[in-house]
C-alpha positions as CSV (number, residue, x, y, z in Angstrom):
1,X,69.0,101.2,100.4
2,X,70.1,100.8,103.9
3,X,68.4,99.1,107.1
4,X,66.4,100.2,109.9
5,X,67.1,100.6,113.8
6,X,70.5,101.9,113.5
7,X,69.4,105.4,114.5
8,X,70.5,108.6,112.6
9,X,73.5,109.0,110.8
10,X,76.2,111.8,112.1
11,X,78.0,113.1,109.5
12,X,81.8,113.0,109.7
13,X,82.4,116.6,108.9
14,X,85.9,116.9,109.5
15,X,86.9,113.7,108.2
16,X,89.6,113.0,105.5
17,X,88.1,111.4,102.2
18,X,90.2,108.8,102.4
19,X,91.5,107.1,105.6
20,X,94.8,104.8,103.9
21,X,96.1,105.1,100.7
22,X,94.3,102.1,99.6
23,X,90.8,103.1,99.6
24,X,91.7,106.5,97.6
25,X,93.3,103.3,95.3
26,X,89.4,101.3,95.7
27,X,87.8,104.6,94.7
28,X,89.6,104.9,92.0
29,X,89.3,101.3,90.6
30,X,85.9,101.7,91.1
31,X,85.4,104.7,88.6
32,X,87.9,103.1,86.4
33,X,85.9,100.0,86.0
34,X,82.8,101.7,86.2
35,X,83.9,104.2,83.2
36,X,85.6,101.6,81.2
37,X,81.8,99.4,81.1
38,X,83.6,96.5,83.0
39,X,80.0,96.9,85.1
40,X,78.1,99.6,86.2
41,X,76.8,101.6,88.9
42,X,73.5,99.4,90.0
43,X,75.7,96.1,89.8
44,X,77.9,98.0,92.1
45,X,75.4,98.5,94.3
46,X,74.1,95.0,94.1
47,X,77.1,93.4,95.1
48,X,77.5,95.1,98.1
49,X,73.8,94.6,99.0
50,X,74.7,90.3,98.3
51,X,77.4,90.3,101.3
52,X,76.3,88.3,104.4
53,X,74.7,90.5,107.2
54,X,78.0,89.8,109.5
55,X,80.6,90.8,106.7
56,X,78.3,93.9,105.8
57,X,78.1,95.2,109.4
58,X,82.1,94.1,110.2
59,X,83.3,95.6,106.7
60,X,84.3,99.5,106.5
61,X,82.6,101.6,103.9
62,X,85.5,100.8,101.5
63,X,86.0,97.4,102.8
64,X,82.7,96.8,101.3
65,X,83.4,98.2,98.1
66,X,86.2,96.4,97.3
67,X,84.4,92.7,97.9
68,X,81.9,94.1,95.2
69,X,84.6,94.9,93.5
70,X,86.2,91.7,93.6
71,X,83.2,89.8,92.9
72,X,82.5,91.6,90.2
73,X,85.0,90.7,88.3
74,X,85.0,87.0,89.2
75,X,81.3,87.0,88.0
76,X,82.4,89.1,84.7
77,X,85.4,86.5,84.3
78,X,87.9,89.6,84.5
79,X,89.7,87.6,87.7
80,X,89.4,84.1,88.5
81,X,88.5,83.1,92.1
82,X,92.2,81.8,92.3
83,X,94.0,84.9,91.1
84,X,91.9,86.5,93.7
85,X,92.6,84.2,96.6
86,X,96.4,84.3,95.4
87,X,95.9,80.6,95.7
């Protein structure tokens, strides 16, 4: 996956994993989720690859996984849009 005309990516050698406590929290949802059969690995990567162009580029890595995650659960009828939206 990915795009073109972004030029090379750098790798972040000395970088943490994890940034804040919640996205060691996503990560682990994730693989939770993922183990448990709630969805797997390709609809994962799907629902990233469904986010508008400007929420993709605006979102941080684990930004963008947890609006797959989200909608992923909406779609499987795990969460309801409401319980989501806290509305």
């Amino acid at each position: 996956g990915g795009m073109q005309g972004f030029g090379p990516v750098a790798p972040e050698l000395d970088e943490p994993p994890f940034h804040a406590d919640w996205e060691a929290h996503v990560f682990a949802m994730n693989a939770s989720l993922i183990g448990r059969g709630i969805y797997n690995l390709d609809e994962f990567r799907d629902a990233i690859e469904l986010m508008p162009p400007q929420e993709y580029l605006a979102a941080s890595y684990y930004e963008r996984w947890f609006h797959a995650i989200t909608r992923l659960l909406v779609d499987k009828g795990v969460l309801t849009v409401e319980g989501v939206s806290g509305g």
